[in-house]
N, C-alpha and C positions, 0 to 999 in steps of 0.2 A: 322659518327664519325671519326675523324682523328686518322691516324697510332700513331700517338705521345701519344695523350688520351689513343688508346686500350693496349699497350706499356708499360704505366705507368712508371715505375723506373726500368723495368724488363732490359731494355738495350739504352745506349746512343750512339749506332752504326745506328742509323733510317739514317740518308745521306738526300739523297731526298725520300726515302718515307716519311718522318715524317709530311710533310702537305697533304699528299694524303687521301681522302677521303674513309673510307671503307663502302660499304654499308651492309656488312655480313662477317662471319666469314665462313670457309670450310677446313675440313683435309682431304677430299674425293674428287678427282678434279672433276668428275661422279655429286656432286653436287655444283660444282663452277659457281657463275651467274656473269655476267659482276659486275666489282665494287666490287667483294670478295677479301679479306686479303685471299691467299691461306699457309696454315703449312704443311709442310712437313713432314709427323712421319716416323721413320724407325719400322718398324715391325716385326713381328717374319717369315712374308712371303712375302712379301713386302718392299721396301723400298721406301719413299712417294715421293725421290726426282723423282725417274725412272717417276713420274707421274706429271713434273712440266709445262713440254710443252703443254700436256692436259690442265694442269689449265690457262695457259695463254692462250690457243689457244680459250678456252671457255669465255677472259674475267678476269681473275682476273688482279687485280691493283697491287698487290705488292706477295711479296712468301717469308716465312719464311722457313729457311735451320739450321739446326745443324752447329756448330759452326767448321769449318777445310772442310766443303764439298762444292765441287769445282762446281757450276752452271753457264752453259750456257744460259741464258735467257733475252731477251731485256727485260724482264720486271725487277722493284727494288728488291733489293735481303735483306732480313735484316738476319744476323748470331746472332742464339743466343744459350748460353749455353745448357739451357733445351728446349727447344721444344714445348715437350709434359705440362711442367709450364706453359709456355707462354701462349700455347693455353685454358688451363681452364680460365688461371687469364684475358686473352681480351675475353675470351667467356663473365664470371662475368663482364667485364666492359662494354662489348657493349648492354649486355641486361639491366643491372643495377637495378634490382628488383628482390626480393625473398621475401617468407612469415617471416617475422620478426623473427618469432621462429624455428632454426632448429636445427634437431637432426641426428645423424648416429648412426648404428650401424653396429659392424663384428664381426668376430667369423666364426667357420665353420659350424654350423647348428643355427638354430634358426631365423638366422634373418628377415629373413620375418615375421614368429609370431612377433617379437619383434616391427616390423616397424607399423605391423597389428593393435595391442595392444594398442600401444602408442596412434595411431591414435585414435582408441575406447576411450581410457581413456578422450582426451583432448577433444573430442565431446560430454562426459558425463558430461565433466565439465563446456561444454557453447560453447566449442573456436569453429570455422571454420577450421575443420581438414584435412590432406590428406595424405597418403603415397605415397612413392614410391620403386619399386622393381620387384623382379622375378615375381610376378603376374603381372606384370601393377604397375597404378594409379587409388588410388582413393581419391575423393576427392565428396564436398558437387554439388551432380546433375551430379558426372561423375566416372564412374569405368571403365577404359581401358583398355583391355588384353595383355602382354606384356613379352618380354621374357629375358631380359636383365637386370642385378642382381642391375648393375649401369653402365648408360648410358654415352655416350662420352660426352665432356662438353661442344658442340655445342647446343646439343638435350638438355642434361640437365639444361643449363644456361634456353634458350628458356620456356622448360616447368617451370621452378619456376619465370621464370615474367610471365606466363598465369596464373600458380596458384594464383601469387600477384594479377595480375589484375582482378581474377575473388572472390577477398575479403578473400582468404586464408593465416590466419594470423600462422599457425603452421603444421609443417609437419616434418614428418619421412622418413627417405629414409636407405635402404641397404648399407655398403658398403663394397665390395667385396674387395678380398687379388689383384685384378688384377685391379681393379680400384685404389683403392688406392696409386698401387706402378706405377701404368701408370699416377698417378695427374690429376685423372679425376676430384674429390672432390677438388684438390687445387681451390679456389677462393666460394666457398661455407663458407659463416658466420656459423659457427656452436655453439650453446648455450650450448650443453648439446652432450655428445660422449657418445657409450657403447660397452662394449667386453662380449659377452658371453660362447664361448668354443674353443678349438683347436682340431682338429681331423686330420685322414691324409684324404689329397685332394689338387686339383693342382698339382702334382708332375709330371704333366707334363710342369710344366711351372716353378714354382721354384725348383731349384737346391736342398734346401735340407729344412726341417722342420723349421729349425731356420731364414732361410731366406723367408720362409713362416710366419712367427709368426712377422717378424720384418715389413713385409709390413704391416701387418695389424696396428703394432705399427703405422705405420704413421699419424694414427687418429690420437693420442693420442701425440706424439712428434712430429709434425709438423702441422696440420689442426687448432686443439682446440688452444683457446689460452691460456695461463698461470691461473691459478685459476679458471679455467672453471672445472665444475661436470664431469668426468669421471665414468660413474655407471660399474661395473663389478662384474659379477659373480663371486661367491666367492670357489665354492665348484669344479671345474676343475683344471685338472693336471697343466694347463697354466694360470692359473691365479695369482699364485706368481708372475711369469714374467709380466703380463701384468699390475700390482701394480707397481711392479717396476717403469716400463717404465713408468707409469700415475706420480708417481711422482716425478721422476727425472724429468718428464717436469712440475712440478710446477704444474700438477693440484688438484681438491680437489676429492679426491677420494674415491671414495661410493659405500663399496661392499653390494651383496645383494644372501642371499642362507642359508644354513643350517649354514656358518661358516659368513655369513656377521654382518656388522655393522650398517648399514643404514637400512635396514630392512630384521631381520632374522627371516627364518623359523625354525618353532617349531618343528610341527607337521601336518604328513597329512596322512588323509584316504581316500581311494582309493576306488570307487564305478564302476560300466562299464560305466556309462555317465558324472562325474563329482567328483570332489576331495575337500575333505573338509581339508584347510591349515589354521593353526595359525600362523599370521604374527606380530610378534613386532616389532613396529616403534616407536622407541626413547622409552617412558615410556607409550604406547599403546601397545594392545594386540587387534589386529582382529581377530575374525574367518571368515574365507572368503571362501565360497562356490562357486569354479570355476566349470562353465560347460563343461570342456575340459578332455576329458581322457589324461593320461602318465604325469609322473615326468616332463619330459622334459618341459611338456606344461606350470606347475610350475615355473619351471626352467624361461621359457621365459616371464609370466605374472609378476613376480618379478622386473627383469632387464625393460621389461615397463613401471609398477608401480616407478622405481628408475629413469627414464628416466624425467616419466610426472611432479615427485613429484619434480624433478631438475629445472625442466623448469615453476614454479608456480602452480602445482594442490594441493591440502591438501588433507594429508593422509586419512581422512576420504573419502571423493569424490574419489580416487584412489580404495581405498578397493572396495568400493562399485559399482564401475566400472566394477572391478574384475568378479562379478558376475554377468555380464552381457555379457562378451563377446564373440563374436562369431569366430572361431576358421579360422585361414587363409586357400583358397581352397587348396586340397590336403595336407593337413598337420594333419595326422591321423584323417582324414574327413572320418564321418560314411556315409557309402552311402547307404546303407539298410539292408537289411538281412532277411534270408529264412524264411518260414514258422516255421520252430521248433526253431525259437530264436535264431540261430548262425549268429554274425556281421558280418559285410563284411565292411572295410576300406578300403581307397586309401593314402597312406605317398607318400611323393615325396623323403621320403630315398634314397639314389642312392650313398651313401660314407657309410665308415665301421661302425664308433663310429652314424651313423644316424639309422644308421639300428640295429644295437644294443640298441639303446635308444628306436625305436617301440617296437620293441620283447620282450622287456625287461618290457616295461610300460604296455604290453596289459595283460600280463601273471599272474597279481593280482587278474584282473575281468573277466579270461577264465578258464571256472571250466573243458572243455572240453579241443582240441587239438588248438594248434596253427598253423595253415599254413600260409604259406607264398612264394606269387610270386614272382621273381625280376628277372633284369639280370646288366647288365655292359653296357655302352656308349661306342661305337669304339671313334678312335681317342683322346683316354684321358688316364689318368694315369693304366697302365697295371696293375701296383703291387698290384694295391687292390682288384682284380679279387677273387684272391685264399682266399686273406683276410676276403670277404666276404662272399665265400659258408663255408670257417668255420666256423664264426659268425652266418649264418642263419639255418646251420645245427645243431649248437650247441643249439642253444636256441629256433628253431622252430621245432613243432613234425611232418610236413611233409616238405619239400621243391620243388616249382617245380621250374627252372631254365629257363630260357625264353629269347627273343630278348629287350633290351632296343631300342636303338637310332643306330642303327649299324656305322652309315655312313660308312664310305669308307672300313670298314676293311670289312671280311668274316665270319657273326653273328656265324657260327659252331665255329671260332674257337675261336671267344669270349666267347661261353657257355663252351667250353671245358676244355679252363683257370680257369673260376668258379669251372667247375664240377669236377678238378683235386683236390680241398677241400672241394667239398662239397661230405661227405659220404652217401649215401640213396638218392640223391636226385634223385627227376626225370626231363627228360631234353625234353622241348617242345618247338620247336622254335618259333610256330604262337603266337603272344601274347596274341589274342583273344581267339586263341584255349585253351591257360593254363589259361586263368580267366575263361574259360567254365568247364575246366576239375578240377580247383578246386574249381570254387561254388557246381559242382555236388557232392566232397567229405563230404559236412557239415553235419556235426549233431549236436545236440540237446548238447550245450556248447561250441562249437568252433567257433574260430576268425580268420577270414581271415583276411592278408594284403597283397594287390597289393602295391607294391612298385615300385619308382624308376623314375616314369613320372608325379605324382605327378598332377598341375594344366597343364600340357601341354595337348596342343588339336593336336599333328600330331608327327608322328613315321619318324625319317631321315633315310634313306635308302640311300645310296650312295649320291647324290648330291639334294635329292631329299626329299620334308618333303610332307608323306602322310600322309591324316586326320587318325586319331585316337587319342583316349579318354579313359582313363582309366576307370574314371567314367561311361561312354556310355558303355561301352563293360561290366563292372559289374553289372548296373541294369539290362540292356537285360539277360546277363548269368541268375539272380537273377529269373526273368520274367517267364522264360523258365523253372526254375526250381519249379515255386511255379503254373504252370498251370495243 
């Protein structure tokens, strides 16, 4: 495809690239193959030009540069404003296929179930379904393990012409506060956008909340286009704001919660495997029997139901959906439980308002104790360390504190930042060793929840990701416990 085609209207500075042939796109020169368009991003540790001799020495045809930065390279140079635009909108134009029907969502918890959901709904309803997200992809004849919330828009252009071409007419995908505001999503048709909460998180990467809240806006005032469905949950601190922002861009906007319009909840009871909620949509009234324990889960089968029902499902086939689906891995996923009847969970909780929303939701259907594992991620936002052992000291009646993902920092002194608000807790750095030491405390009405690793299969130790399973380490504990 020629420079000029992948290009579009984005800039009329092309010179002699613009009849050069690209045979691929690459923002990594590591995988630059002869005949690649190489971009340049500047990043938070890197800066892509430092890697432009790389890209041509491997082969690339032409290199896009930030608009003022000064390159040496026989190879064509094109300067463009955005960069990081460019590269989504010629990712979208060199692949040039996606599933007709697409959908995002952001928020800071949720969206996976959300993505999860949607997918379920529109596969109950006939269509050839797929997500994508922190778990992977999956799609009809393929479920892939995956660790990235939303991918670069090389990889993701790529996979949504595989999904097209392999008859995937509807899909869901995450989109993260750092994808979004890096225009990973710019060039994604999207049908149908959703917000479902604001919590703290990222604060290592944005500056302050509000400039947190406003990337996520970018769905919704820059992605969607004007009169497109915006579904949003209605019943969060930030959801005023994010109404707002839906309609000052002109779209049509569909709250869904205890205070929504589009479909509000009534009422719901609360059992330890499944929630019975009355849903009003328009002048209907469902009772819909979800198999998912915690509000939250509520919370997220709504905004998917608001999602599929935007995108052509009827309310009926949605409701009834509802009742069938199965909850995303690690996302207060039961993984078994002892001999005297006490659960054992895995949440991928690992931020404050997430781990409040477990503890919060299991506490209806635990007639015994609550416990609760977790720890904190090195290298990410420090401030919500202390935030958290209050939060899980407050609401859970034992707490042990543990190693998350340490990477590079020194895990003592990550659990020490925790352990300096969490009052009672106890402090066990092997992660294996505290889901052994609290399967051994159950009795006969208590709920565990391992938090914090959620669907991940390996623990980062400095530079290094060793296998481990939240999951594996709980039934084994479980195992050993019930012999």
């Amino acid at each position: 495809m020629k420079i000029s085609d992948l290009a579009g209207p984005q800039t009329n500075a092309l010179g002699a690239a613009a009849a050069i042939d690209a045979t691929g796109i690459a923002s990594d020169s590591r995988k630059v193959k002869p005949g690649d368009l190489f971009v340049a991003l500047s990043g938070t540790k890197a800066d892509g030009s430092a890697f432009i001799a790389d890209a041509v020495s491997r082969g690339a045809a032409a290199v896009v540069v930030a608009e003022g930065v000064k390159v040496e390279t026989s190879a064509p140079v094109i300067a463009v404003a955005e960069p990081r635009r460019f590269l989504a909108l010629a990712a979208a134009h060199f692949y040039g296929r996606q599933p007709e029907t697409m959908v995002a969502v952001t928020g800071t918890a949720g969206k996976t179930s959300v993505a999860s959901f949607t997918r379920q709904i529109w596969e109950h309803a006939g269509h050839a379904a797929a997500m994508i997200g922190t778990t992977g992809v999956v799609a009809p004849g393929r479920n892939d393990y995956g660790s990235l919330t939303t991918p670069d828009p090389v990889s993701l252009h790529a996979l949504l012409a595989e999904l097209a071409d392999a008859g995937v007419t509807h899909a869901a995908m995450e989109a993260s506060s750092h994808g979004l505001d890096q225009s990973r999503l710019d060039g994604v048709k999207l049908s149908a956008a959703a917000f479902t909460n604001l919590g703290r998180d990222h604060m290592d990467y944005h500056p302050t909340v509000e400039h947190y809240m406003a990337s996520k806006m970018r769905l919704f005032d820059t992605l969607l286009e004007k009169g497109a469905p915006a579904v949003i949950y209605a019943d969060d601190e930030w959801s005023g704001v994010a109404i707002d922002a839906a309609r000052k861009a002109g779209l049509d906007v569909r709250t869904v919660g205890r205070k929504g319009d589009y479909l509000t909840l009534k009422r719901v009871e609360h059992f330890r495997h499944k929630q019975t909620a009355e849903i009003h949509v328009g002048g209907e009234i469902f009772e819909v029997h979800i198999p998912l324990a915690g509000d939250f889960q509520v919370a997220n089968a709504l905004v998917a139901a608001g999602l599929a029902m935007s995108t052509g499902v009827p309310a009926a086939i949605a409701m009834a959906a509802l009742e069938k689906l199965i909850g995303a891995s690690g996302r207060l996923e039961l993984v078994g439980h002892a001999k005297n009847g006490a659960l054992a969970y895995v949440d991928y909780a690992h931020k404050p308002d997430a781990l409040e929303n477990v503890l919060t939701s299991v506490r209806p259907f635990t007639t015994g104790r609550v416990i609760v594992v977790f720890g904190c991620g090195g290298d990410r936002d420090k401030g919500k360390r202390p935030i958290m052992g209050e939060i899980a000291t407050r609401l859970a009646d034992v707490v042990i504190v543990t190693d998350d993902n340490p990477r590079s920092e020194v895990p003592a002194v990550i659990r020490s930042e925790i352990m300096a608000a969490a009052k009672g807790a106890t402090e066990i750095g092997d992660r294996a060793e505290a889901i052994r030491g609290a399967v051994g405390m159950l009795q006969s009405g208590d709920t565990l929840i391992v938090a914090g690793k959620g669907h991940e299969e390996g623990q980062t130790v400095g530079t290094v990701t060793l296998p481990f399973s939240d999951h594996a380490e709980l039934r084994k504990a479980l195992e050993e416990l019930d012999r």
